[in-house]
Z-matrix of the N, CA and C atoms (Angstrom, degrees):
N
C 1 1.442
C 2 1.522 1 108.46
N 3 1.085 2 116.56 1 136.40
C 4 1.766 3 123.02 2 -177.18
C 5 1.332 4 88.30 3 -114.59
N 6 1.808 5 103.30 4 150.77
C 7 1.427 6 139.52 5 171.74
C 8 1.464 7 108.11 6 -74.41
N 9 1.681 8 102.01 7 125.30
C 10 1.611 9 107.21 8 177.93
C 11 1.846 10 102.47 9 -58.34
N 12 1.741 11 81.80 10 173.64
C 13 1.739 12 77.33 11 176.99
C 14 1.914 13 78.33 12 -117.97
N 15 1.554 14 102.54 13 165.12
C 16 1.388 15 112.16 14 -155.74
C 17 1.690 16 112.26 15 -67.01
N 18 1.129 17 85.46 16 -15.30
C 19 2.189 18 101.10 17 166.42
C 20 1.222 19 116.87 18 -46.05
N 21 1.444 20 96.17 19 -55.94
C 22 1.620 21 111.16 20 -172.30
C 23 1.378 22 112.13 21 -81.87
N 24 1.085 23 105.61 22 -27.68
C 25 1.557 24 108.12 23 -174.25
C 26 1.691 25 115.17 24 -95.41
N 27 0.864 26 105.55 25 5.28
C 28 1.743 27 131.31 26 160.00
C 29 1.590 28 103.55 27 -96.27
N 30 1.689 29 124.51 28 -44.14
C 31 1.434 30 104.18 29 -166.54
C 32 1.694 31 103.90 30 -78.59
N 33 1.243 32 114.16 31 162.88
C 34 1.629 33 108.29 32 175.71
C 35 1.183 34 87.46 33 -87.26
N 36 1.474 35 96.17 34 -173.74
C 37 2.024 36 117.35 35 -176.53
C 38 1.589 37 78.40 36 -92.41
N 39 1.448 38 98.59 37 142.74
C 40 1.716 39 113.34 38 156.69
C 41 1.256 40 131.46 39 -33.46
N 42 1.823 41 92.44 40 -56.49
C 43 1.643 42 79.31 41 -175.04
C 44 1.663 43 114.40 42 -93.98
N 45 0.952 44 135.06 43 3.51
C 46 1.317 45 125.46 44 140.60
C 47 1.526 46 123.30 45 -60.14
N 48 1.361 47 122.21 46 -54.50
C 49 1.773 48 110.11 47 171.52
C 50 1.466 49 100.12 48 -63.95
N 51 1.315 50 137.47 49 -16.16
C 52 1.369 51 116.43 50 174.15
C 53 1.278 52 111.31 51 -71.54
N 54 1.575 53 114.39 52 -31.57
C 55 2.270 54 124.66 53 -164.84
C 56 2.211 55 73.24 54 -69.76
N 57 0.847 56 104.99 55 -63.59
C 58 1.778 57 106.70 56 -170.43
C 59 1.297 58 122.04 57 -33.12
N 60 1.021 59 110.91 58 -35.61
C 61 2.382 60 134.55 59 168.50
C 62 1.109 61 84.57 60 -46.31
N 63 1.677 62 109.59 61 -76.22
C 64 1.285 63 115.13 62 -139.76
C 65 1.601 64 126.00 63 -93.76
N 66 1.707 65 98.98 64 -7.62
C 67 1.739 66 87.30 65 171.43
C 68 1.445 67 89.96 66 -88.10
N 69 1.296 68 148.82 67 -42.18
C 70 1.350 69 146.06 68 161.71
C 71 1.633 70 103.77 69 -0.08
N 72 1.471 71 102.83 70 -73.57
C 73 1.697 72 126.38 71 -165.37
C 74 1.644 73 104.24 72 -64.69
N 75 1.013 74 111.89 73 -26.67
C 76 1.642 75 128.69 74 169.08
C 77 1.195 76 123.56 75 -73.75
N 78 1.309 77 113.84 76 -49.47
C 79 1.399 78 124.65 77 -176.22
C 80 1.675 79 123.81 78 -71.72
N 81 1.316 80 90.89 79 -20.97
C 82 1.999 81 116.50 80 -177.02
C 83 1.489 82 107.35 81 -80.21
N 84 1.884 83 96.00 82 -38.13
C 85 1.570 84 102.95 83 -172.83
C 86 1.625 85 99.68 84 -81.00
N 87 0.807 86 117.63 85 -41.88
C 88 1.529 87 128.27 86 159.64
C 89 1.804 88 123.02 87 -28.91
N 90 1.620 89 90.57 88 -53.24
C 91 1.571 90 84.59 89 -171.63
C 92 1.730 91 99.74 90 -96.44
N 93 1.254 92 102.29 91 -4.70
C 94 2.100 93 95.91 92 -176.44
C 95 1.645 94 90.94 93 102.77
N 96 0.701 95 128.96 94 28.39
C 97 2.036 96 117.66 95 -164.69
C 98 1.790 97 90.91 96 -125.42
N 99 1.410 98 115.16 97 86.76
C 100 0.974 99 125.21 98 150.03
C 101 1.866 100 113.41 99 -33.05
N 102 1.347 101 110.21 100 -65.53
C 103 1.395 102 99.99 101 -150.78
C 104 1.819 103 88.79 102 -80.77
N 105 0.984 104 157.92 103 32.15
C 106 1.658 105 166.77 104 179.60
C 107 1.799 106 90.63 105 -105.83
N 108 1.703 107 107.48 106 -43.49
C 109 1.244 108 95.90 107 -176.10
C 110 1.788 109 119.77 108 -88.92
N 111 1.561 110 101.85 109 -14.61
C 112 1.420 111 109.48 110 172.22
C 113 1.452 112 112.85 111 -53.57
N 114 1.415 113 110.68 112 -46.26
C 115 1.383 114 118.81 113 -161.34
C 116 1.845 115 134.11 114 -64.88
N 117 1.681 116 80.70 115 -5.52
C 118 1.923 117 100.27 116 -178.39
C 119 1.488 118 94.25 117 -78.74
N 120 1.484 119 115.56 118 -15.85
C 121 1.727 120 107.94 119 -136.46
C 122 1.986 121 71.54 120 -99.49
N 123 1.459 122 100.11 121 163.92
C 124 1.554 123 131.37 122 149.44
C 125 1.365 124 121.24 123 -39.41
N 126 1.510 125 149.13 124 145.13
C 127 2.067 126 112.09 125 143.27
C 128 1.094 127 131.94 126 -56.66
N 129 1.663 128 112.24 127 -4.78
C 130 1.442 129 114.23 128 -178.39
C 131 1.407 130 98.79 129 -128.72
N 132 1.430 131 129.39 130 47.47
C 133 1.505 132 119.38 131 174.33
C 134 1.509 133 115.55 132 -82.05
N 135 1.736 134 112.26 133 153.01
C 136 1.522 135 96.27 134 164.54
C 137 1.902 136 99.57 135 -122.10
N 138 1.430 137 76.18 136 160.79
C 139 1.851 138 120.70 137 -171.31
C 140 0.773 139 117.33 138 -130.93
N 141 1.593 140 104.22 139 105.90
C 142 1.612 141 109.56 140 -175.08
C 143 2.091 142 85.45 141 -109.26
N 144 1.139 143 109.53 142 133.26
C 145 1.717 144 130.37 143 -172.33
C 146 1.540 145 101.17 144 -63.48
N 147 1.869 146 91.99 145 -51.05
C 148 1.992 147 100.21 146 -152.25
C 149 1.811 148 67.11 147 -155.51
N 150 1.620 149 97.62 148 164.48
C 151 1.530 150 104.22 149 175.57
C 152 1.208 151 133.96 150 -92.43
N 153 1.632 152 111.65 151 0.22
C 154 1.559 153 134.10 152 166.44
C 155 1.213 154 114.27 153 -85.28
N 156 1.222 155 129.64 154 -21.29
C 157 1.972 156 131.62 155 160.40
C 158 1.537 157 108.63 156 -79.79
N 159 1.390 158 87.80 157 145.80
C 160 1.616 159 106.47 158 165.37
C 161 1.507 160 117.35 159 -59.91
N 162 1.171 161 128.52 160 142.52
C 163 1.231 162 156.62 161 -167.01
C 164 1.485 163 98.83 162 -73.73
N 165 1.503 164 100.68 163 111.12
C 166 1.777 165 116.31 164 177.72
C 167 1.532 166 107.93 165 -64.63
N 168 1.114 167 136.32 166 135.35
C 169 1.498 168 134.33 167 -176.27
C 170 1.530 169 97.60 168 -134.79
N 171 1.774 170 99.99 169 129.27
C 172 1.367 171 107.81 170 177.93
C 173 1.555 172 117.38 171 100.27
N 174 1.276 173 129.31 172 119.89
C 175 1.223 174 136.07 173 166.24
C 176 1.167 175 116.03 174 -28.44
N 177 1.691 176 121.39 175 -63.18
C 178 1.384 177 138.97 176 -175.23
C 179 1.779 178 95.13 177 -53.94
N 180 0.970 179 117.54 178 -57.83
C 181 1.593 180 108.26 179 -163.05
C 182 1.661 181 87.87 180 -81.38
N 183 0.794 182 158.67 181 -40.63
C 184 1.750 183 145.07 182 175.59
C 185 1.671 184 108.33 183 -49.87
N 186 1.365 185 114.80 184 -39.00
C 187 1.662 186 125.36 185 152.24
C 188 1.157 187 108.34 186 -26.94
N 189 1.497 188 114.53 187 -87.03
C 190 1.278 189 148.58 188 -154.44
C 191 1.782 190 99.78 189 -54.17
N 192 1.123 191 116.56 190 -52.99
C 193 1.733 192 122.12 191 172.66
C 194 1.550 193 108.24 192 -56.61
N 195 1.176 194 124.80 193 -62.69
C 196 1.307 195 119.11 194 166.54
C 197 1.563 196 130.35 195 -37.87
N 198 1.338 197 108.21 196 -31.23
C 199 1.667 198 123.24 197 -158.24
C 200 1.469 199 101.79 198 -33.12
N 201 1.500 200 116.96 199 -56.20
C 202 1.554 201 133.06 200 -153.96
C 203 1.488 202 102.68 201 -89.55
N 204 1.027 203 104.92 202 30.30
C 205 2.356 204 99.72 203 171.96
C 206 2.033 205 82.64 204 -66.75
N 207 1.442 206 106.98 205 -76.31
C 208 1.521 207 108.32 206 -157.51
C 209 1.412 208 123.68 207 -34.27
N 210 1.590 209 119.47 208 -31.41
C 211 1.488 210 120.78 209 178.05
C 212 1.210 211 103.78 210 -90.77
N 213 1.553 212 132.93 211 -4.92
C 214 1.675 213 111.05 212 -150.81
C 215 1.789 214 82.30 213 -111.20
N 216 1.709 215 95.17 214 -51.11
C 217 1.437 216 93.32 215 -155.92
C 218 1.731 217 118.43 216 -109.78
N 219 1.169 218 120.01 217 147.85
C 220 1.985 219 119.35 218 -176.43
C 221 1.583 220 91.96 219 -125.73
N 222 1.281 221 98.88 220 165.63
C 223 1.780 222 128.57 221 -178.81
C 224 1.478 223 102.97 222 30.92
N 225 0.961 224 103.55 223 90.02
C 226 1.915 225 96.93 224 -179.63
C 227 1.594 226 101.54 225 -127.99
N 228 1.085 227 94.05 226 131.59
C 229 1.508 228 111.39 227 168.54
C 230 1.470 229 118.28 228 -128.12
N 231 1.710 230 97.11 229 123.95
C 232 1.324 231 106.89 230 -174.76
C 233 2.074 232 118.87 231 -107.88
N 234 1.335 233 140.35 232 120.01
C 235 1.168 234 155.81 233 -179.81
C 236 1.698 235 125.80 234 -86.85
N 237 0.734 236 104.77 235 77.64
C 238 1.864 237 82.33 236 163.76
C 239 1.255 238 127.12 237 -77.71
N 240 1.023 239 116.63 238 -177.66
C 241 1.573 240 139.12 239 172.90
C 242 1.514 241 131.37 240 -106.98
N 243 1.043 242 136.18 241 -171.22
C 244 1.533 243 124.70 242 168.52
C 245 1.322 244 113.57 243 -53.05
N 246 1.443 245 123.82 244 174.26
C 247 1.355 246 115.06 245 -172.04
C 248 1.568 247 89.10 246 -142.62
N 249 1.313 248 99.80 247 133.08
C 250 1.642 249 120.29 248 179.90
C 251 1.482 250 110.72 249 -88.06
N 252 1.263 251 137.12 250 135.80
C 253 1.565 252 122.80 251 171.03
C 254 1.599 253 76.59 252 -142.40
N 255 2.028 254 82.16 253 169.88
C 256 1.287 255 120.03 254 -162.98
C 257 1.933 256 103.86 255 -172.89
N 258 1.554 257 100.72 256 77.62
C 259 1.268 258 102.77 257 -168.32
C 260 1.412 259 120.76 258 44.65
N 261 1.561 260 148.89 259 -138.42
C 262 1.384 261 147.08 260 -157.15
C 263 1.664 262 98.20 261 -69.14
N 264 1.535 263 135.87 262 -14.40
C 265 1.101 264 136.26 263 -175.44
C 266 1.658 265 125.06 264 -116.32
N 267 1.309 266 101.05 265 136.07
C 268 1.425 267 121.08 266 -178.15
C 269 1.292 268 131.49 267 -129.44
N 270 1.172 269 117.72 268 141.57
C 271 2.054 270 122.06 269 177.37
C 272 1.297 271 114.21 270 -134.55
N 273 1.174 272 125.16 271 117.93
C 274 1.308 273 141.28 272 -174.60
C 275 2.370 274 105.35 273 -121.85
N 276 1.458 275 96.58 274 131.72
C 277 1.760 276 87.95 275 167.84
C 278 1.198 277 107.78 276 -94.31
N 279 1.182 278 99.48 277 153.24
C 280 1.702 279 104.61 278 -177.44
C 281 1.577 280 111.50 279 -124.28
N 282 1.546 281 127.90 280 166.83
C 283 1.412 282 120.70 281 162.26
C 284 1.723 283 83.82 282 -151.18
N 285 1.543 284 81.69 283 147.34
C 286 2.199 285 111.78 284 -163.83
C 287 1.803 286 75.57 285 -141.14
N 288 1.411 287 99.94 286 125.94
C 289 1.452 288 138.40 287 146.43
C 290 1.459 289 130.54 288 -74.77
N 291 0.833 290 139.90 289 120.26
C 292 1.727 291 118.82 290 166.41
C 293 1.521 292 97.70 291 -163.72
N 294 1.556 293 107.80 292 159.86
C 295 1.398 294 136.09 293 150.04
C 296 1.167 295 115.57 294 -71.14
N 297 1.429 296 115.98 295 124.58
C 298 1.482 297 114.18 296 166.47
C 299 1.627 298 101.00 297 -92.25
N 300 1.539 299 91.64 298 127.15
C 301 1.620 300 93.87 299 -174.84
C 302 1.528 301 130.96 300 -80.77
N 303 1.486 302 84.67 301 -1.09
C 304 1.668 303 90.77 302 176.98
C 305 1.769 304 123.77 303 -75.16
N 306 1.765 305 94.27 304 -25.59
C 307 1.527 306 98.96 305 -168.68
C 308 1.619 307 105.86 306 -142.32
N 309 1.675 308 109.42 307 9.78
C 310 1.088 309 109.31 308 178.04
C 311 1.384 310 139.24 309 91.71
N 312 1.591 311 90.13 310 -33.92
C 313 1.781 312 105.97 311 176.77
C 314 1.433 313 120.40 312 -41.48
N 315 1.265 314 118.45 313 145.99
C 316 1.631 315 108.78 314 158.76
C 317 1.825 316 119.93 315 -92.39
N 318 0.840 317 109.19 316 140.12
C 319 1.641 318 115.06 317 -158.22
C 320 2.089 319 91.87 318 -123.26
N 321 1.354 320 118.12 319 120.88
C 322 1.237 321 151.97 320 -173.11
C 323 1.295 322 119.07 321 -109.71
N 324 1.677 323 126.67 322 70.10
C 325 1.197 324 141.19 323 174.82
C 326 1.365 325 129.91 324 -63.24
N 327 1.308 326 125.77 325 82.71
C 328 1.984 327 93.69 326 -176.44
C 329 1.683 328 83.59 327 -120.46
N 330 1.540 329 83.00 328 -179.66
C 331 2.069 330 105.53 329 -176.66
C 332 1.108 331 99.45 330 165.71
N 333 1.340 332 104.01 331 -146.89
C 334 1.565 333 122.39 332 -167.83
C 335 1.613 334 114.64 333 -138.14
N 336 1.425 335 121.95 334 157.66
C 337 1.896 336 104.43 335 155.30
C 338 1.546 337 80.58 336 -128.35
N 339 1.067 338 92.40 337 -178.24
C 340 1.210 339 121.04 338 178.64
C 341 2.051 340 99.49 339 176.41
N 342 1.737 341 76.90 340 120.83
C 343 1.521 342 128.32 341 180.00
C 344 1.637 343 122.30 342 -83.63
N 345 1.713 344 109.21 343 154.25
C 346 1.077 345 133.58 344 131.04
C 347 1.644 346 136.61 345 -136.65
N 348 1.223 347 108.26 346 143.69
C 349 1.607 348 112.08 347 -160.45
C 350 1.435 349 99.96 348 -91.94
N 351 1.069 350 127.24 349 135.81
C 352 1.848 351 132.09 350 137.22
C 353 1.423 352 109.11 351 -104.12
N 354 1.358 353 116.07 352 143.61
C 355 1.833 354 115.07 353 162.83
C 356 1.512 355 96.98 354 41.32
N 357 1.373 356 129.31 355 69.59
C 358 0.963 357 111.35 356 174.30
C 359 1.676 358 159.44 357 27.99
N 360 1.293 359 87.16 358 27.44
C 361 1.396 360 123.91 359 169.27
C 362 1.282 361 113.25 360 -128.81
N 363 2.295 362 102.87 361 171.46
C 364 1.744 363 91.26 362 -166.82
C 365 1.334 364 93.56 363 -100.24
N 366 1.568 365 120.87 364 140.71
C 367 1.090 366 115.06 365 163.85
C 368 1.328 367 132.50 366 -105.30
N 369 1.387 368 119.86 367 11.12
C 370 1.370 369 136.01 368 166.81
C 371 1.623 370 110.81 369 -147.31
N 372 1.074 371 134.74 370 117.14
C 373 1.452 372 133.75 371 157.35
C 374 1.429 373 104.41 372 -98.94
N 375 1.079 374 108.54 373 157.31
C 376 1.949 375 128.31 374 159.82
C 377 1.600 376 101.73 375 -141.27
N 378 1.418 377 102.89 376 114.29
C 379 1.562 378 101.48 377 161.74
C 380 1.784 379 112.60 378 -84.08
N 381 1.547 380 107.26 379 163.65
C 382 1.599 381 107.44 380 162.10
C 383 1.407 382 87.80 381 -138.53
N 384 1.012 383 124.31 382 157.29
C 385 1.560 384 142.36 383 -153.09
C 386 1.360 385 116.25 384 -176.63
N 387 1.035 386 110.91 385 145.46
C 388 1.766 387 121.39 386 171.23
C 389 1.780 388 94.95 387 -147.75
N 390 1.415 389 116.27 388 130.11
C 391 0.850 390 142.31 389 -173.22
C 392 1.939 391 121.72 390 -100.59
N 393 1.090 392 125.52 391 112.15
C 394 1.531 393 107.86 392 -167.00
C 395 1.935 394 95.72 393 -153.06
N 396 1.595 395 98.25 394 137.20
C 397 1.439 396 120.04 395 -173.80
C 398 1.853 397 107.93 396 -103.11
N 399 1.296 398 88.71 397 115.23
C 400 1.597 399 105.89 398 -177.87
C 401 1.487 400 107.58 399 -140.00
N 402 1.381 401 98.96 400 164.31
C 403 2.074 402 104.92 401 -177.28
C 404 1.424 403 101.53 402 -73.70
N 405 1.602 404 104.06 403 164.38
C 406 1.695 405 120.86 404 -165.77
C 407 1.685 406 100.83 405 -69.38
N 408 1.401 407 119.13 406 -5.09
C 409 1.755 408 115.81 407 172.63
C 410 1.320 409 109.55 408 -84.54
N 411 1.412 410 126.23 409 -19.49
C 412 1.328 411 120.46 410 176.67
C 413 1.420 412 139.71 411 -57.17
């Protein structure tokens, strides 16, 4: 076994600062705190939501999409899965819980992201998602 040199042993392993992105990005969506979830992203990251919308450009507008967790959504709990890397890039599946507070429903999110990092931040996400409404025993 050879001795790190202090570079390395200062950088984390990937896929732990990658699990760190993303319970970050979880935890924001979790508490309603849009800008908790801005802060994983780049100033120039892109965010694609779903893969039929145009590609969000810019921190500030990745903000701005988030804004409405607190009015739309209550009790949400968000999960990942293992996390795949591949040098600056990563994919983890996820499933997000929540109440829609307007009508009560429970709303059952799972998919995927799949990432790229700059400076230790993400600088591109793409979610895929399928979205489906079932009772709170499900």
């Amino acid at each position: 076994m050879t001795a790190k040199s202090s570079s390395e042993a200062q950088t984390p392993e990937p896929k732990k600062q990658y699990a760190s992105l993303i319970e970050a990005f979880g935890k924001g969506w979790e508490m309603g705190k849009g800008e908790k979830i801005a802060d994983v992203f780049t100033d120039d990251a892109v965010f694609l939501a779903d893969p039929f919308d145009a590609p969000l450009r810019g921190r500030e507008v990745i903000l701005e999409y988030w804004k409405d967790i607190p009015r739309e959504q209550s009790e949400i709990s968000f999960r990942i899965g293992e996390i795949f890397t591949v040098g600056p890039w990563f994919s983890v599946e996820f499933r997000c819980r929540f109440r829609r507070r307007r009508t009560g429903e429970w709303v059952d999110v799972r998919g995927a992201l799949f990432c790229e990092t700059t400076d230790e931040k993400i600088s591109e996400m793409r979610m895929y998602w399928h979205r489906s409404t079932k009772s709170e025993e499900s």
